[in-house]
PDB file as gemmi writes it, atoms N, CA and C in Angstrom:
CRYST1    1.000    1.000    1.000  90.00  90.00  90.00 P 1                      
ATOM      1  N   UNK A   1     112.476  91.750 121.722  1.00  0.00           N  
ATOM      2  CA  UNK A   1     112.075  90.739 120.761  1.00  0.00           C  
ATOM      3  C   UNK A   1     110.808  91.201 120.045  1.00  0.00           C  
ATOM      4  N   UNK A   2     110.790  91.076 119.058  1.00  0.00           N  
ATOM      5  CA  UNK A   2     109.884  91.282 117.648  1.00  0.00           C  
ATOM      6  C   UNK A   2     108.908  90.135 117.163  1.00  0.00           C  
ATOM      7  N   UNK A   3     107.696  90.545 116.943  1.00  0.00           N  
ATOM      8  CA  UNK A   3     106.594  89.595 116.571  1.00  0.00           C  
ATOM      9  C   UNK A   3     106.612  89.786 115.071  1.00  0.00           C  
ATOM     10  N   UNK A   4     106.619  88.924 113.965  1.00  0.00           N  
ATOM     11  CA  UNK A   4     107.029  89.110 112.651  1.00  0.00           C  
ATOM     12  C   UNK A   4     105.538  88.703 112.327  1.00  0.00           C  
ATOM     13  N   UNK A   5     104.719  89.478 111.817  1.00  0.00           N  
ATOM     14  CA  UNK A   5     103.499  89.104 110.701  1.00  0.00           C  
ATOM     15  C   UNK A   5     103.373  88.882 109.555  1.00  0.00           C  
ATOM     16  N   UNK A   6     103.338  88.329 108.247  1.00  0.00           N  
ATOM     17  CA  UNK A   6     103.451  88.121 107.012  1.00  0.00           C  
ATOM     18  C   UNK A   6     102.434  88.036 106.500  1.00  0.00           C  
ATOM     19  N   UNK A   7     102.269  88.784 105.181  1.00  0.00           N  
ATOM     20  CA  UNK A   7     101.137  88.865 104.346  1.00  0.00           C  
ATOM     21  C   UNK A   7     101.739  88.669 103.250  1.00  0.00           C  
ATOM     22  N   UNK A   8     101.030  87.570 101.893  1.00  0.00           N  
ATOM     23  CA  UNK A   8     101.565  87.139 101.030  1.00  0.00           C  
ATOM     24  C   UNK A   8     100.789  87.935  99.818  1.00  0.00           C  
ATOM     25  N   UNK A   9     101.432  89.027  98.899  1.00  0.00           N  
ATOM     26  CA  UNK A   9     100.849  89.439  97.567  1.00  0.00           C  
ATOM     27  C   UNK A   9      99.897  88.876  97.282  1.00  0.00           C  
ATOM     28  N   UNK A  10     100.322  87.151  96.768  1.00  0.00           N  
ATOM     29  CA  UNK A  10      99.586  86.587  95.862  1.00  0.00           C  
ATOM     30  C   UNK A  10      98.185  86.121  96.662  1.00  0.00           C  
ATOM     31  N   UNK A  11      98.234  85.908  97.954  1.00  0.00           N  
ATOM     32  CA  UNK A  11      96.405  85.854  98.438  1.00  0.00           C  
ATOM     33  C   UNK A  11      95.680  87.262  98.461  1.00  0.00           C  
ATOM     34  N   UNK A  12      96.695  88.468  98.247  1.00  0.00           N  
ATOM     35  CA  UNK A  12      95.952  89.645  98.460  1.00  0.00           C  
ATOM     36  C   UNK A  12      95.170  89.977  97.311  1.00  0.00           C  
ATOM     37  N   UNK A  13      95.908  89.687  96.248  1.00  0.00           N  
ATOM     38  CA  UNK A  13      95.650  90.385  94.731  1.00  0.00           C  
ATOM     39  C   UNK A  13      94.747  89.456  94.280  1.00  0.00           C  
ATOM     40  N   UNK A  14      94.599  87.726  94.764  1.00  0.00           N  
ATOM     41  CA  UNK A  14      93.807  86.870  94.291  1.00  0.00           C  
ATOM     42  C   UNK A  14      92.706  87.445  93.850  1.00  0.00           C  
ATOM     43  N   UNK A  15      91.909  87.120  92.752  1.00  0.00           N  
ATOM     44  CA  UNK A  15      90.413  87.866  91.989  1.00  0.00           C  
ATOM     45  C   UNK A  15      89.167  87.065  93.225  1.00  0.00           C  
ATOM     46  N   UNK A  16      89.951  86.159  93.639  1.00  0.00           N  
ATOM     47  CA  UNK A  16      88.530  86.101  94.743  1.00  0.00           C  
ATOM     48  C   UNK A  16      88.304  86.368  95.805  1.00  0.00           C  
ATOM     49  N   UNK A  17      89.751  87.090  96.350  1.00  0.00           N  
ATOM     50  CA  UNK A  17      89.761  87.910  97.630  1.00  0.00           C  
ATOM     51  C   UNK A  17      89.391  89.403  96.802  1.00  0.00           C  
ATOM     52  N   UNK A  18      89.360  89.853  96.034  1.00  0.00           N  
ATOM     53  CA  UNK A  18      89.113  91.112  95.760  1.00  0.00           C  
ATOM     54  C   UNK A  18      88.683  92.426  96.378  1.00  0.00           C  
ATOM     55  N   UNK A  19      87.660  92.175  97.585  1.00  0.00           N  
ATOM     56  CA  UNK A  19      87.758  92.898  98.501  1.00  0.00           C  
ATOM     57  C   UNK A  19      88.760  93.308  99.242  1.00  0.00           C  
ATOM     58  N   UNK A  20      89.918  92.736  99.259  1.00  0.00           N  
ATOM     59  CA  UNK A  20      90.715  92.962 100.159  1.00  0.00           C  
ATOM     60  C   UNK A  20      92.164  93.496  99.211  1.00  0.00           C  
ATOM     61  N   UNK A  21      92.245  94.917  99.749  1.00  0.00           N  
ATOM     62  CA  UNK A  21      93.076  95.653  98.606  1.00  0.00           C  
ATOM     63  C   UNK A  21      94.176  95.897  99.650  1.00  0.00           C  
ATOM     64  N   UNK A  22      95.562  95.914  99.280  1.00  0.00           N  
ATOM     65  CA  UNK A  22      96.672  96.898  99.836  1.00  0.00           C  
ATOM     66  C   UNK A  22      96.778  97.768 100.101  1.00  0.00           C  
ATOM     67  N   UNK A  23      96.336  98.894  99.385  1.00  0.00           N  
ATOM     68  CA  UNK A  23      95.958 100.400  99.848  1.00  0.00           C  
ATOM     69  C   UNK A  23      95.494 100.469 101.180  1.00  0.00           C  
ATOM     70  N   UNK A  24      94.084  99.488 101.217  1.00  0.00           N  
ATOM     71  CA  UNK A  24      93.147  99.666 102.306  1.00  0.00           C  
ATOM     72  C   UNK A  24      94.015  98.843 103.654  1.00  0.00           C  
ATOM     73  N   UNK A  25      94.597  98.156 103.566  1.00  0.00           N  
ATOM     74  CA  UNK A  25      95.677  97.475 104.909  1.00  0.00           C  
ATOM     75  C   UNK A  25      96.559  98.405 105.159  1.00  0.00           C  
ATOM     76  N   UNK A  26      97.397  99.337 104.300  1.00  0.00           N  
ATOM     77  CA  UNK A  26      97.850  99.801 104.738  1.00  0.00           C  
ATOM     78  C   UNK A  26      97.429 101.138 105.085  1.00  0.00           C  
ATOM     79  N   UNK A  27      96.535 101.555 105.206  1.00  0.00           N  
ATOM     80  CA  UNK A  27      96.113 102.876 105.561  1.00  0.00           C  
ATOM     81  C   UNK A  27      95.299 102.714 106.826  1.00  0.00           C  
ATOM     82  N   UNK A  28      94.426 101.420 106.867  1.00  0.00           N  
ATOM     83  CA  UNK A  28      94.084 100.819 108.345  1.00  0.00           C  
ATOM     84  C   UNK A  28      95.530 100.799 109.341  1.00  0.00           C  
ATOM     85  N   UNK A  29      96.732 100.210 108.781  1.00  0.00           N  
ATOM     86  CA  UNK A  29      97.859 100.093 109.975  1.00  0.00           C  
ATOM     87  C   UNK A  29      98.375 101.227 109.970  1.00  0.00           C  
ATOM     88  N   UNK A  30      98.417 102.210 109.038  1.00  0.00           N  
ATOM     89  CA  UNK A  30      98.754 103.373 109.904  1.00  0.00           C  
ATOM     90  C   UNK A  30      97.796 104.157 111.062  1.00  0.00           C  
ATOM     91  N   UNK A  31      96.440 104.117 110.163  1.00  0.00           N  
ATOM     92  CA  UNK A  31      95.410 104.467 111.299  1.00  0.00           C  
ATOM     93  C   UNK A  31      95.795 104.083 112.795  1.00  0.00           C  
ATOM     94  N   UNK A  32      95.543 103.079 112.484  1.00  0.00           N  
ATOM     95  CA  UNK A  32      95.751 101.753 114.246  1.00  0.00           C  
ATOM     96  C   UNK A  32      97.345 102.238 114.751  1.00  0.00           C  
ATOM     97  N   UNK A  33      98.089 102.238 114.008  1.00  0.00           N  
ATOM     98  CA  UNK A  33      99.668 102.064 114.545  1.00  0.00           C  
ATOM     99  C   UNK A  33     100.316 102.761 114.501  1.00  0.00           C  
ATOM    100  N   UNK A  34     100.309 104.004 113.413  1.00  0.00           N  
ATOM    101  CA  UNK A  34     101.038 105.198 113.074  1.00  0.00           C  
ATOM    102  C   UNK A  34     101.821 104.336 111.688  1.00  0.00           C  
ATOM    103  N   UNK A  35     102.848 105.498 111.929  1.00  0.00           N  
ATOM    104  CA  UNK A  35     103.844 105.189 110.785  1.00  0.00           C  
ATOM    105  C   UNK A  35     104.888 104.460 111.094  1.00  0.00           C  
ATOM    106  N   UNK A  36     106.036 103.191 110.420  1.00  0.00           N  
ATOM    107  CA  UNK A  36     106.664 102.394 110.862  1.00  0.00           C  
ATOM    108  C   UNK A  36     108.037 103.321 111.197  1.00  0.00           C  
ATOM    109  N   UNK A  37     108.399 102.583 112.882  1.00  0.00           N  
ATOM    110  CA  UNK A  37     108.945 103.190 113.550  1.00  0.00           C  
ATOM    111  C   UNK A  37     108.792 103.092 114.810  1.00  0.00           C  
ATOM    112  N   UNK A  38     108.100 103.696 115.693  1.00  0.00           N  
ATOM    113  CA  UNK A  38     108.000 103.230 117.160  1.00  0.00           C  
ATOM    114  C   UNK A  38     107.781 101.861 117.908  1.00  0.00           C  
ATOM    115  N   UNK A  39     106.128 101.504 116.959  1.00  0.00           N  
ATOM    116  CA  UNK A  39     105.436 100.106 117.379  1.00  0.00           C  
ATOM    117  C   UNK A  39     105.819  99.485 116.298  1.00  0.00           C  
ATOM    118  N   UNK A  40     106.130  99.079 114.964  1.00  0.00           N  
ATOM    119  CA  UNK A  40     106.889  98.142 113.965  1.00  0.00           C  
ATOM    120  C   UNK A  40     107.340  98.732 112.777  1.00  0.00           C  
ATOM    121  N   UNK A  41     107.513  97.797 112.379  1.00  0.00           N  
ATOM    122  CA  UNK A  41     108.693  97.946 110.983  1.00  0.00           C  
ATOM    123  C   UNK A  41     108.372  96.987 109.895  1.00  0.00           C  
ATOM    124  N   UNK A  42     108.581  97.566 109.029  1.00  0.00           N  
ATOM    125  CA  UNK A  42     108.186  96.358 107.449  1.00  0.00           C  
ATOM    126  C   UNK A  42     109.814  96.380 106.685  1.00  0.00           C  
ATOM    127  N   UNK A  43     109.332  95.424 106.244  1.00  0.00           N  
ATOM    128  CA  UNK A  43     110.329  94.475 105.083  1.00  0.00           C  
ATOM    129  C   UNK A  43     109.315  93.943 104.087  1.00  0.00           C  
ATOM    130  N   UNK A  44     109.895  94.260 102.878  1.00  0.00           N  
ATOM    131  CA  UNK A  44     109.343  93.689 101.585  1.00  0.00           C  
ATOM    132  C   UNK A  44     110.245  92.769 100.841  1.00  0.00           C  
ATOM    133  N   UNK A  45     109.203  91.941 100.378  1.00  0.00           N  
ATOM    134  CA  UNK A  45     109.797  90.908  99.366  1.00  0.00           C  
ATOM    135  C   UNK A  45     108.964  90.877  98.214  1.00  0.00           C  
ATOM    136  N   UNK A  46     109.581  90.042  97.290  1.00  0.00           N  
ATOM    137  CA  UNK A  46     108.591  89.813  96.049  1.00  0.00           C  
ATOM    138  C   UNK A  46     107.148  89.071  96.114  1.00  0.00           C  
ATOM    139  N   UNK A  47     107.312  88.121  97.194  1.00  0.00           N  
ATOM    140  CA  UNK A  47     106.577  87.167  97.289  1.00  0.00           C  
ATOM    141  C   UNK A  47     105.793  87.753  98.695  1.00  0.00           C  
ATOM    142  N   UNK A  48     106.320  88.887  99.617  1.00  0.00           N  
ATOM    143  CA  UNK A  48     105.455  88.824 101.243  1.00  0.00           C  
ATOM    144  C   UNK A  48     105.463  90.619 101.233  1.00  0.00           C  
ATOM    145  N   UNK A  49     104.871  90.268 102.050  1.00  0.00           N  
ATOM    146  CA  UNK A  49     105.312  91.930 103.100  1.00  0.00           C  
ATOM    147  C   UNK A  49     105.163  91.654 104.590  1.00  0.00           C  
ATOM    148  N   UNK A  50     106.545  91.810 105.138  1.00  0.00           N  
ATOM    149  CA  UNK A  50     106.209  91.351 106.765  1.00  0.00           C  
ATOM    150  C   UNK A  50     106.002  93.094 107.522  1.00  0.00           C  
ATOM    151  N   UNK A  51     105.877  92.668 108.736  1.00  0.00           N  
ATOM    152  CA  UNK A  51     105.476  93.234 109.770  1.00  0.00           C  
ATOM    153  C   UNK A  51     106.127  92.762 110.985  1.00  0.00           C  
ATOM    154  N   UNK A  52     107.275  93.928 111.508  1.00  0.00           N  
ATOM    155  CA  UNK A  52     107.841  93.343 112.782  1.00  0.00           C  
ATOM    156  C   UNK A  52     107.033  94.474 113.940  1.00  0.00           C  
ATOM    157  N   UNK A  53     106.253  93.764 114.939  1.00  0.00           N  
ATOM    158  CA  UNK A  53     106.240  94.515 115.804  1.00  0.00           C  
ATOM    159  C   UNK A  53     106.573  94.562 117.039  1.00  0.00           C  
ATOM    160  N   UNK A  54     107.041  95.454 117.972  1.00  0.00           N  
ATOM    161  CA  UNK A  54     107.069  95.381 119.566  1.00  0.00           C  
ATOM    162  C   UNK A  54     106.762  94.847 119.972  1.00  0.00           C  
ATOM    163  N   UNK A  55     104.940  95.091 120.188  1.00  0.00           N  
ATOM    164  CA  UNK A  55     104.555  94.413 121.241  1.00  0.00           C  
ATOM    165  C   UNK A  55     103.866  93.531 120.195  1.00  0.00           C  
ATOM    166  N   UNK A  56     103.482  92.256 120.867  1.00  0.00           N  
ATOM    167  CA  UNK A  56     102.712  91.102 120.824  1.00  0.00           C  
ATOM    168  C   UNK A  56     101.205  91.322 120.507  1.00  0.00           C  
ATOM    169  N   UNK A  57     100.667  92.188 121.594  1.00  0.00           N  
ATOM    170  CA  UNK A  57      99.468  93.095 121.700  1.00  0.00           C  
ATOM    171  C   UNK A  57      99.217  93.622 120.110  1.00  0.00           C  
ATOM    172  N   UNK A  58     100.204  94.239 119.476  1.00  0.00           N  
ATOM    173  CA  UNK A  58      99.723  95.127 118.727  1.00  0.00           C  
ATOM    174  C   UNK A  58     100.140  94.006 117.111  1.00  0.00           C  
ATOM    175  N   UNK A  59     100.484  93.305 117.395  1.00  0.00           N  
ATOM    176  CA  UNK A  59     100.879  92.055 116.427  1.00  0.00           C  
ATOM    177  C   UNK A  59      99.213  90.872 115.883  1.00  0.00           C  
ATOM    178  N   UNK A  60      98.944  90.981 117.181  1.00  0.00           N  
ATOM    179  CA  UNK A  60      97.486  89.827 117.564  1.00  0.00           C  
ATOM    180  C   UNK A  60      96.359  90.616 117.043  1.00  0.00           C  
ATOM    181  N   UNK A  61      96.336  92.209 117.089  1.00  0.00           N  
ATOM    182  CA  UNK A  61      95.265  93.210 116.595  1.00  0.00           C  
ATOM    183  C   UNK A  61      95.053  92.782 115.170  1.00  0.00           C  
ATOM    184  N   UNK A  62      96.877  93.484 114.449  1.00  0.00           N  
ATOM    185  CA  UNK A  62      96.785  93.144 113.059  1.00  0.00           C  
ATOM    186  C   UNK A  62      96.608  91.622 112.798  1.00  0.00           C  
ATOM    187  N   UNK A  63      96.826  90.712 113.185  1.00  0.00           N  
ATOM    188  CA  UNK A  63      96.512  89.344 112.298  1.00  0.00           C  
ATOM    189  C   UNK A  63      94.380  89.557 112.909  1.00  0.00           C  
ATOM    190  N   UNK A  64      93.973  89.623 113.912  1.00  0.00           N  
ATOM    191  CA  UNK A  64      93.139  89.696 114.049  1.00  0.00           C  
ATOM    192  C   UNK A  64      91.756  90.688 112.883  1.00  0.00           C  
ATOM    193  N   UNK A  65      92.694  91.673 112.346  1.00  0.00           N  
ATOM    194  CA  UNK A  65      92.083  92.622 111.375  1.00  0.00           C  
ATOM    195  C   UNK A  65      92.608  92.349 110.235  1.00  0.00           C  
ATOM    196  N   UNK A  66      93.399  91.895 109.659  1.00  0.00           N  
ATOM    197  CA  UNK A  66      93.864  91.434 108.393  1.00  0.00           C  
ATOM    198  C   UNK A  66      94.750  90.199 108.085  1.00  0.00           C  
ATOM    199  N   UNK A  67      94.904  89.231 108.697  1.00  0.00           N  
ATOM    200  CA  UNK A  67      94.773  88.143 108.811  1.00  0.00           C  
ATOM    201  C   UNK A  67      96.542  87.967 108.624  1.00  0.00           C  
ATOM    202  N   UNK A  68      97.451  86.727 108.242  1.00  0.00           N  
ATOM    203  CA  UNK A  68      98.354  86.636 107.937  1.00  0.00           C  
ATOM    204  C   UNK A  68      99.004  85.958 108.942  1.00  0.00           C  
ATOM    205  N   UNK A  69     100.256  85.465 108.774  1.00  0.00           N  
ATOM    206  CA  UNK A  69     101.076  83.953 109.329  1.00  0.00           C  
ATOM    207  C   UNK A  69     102.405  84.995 110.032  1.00  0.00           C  
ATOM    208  N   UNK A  70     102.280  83.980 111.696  1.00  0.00           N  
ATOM    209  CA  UNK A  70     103.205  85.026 112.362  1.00  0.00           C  
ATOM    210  C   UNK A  70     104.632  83.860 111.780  1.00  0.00           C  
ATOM    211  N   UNK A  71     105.397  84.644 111.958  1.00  0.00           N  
ATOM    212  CA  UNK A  71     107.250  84.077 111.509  1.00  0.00           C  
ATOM    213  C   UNK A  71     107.948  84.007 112.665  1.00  0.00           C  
ATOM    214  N   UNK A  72     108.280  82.658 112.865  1.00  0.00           N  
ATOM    215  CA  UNK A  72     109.619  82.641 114.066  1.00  0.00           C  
ATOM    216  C   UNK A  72     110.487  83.244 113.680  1.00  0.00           C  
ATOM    217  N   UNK A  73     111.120  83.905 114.675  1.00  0.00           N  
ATOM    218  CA  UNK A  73     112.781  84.322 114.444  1.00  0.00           C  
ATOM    219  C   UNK A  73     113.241  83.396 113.555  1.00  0.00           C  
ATOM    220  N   UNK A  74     113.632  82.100 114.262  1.00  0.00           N  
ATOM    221  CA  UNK A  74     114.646  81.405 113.227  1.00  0.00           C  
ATOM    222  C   UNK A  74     114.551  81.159 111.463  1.00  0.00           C  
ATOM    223  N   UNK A  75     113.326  81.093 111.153  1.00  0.00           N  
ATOM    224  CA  UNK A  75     112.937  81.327 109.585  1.00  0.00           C  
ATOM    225  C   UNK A  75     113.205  82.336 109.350  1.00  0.00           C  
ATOM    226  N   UNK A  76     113.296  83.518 109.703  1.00  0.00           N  
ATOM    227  CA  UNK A  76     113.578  84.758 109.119  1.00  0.00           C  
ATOM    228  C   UNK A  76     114.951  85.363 109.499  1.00  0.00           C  
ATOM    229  N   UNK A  77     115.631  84.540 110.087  1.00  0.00           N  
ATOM    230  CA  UNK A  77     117.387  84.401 110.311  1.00  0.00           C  
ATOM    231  C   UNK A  77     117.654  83.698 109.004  1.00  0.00           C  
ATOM    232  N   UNK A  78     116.989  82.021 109.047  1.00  0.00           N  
ATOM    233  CA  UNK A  78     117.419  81.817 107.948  1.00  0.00           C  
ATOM    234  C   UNK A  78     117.120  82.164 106.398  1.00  0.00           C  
ATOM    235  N   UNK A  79     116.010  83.441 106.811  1.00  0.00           N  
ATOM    236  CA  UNK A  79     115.954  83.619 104.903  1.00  0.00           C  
ATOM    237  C   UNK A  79     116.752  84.752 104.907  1.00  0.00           C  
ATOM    238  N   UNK A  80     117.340  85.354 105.936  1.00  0.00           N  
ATOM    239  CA  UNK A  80     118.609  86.313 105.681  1.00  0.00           C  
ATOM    240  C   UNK A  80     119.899  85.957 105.500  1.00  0.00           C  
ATOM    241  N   UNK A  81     120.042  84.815 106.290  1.00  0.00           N  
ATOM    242  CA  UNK A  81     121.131  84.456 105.880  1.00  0.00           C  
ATOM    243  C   UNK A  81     121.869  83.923 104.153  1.00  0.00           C  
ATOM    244  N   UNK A  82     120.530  83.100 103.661  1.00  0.00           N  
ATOM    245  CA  UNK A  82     120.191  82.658 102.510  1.00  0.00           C  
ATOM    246  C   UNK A  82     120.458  83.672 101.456  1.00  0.00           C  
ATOM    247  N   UNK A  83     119.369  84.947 101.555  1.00  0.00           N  
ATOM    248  CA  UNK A  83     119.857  86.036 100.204  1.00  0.00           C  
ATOM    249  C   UNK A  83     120.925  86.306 100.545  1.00  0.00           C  
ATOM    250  N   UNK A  84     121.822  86.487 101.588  1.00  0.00           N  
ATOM    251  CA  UNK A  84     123.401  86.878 101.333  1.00  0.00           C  
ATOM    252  C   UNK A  84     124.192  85.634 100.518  1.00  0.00           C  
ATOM    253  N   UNK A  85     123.718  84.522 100.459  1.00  0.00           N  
ATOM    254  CA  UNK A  85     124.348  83.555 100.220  1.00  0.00           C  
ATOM    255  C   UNK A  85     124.527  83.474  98.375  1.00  0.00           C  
ATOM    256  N   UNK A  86     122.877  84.247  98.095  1.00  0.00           N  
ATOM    257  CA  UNK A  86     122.777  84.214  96.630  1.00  0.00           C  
ATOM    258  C   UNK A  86     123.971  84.593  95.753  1.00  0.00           C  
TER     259      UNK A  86                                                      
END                                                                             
């Protein structure tokens, strides 16, 4: 079982978060985590970028260092099920 993290574009790019760039998150989670594959995996959307990881441990780091909303399984069953539906 998989810990799903979500980070939303539109609070990243906000002009008053400005400090806080994409480049720089993702070059911190490879630092910390490597490359996706062993410890997690990403999925992109228009609106997110999630983060599935292994362990729990390494899930609690990243929201702890870059903040973002963990996803139950079942929401993210049902937003798969949904784009097939489109």
């Amino acid at each position: 079982m998989t810990t799903t993290v979500r980070l939303y574009w539109n609070e990243i790019n906000d002009p008053a978060n400005e400090h806080v760039m994409w480049n720089e998150i993702l070059a911190r989670t490879f630092e910390q985590f490597g490359l996706p594959g062993d410890r997690y995996m990403t999925n992109i959307d228009t609106d997110w970028m999630d983060w599935h990881f292994v362990s729990e441990k390494d899930a609690t780091m990243f929201i702890l260092e870059h903040g973002g909303d963990v996803i139950p399984e079942s929401q993210i069953t049902v937003e798969f099920v949904g784009s097939l539906m489109r």
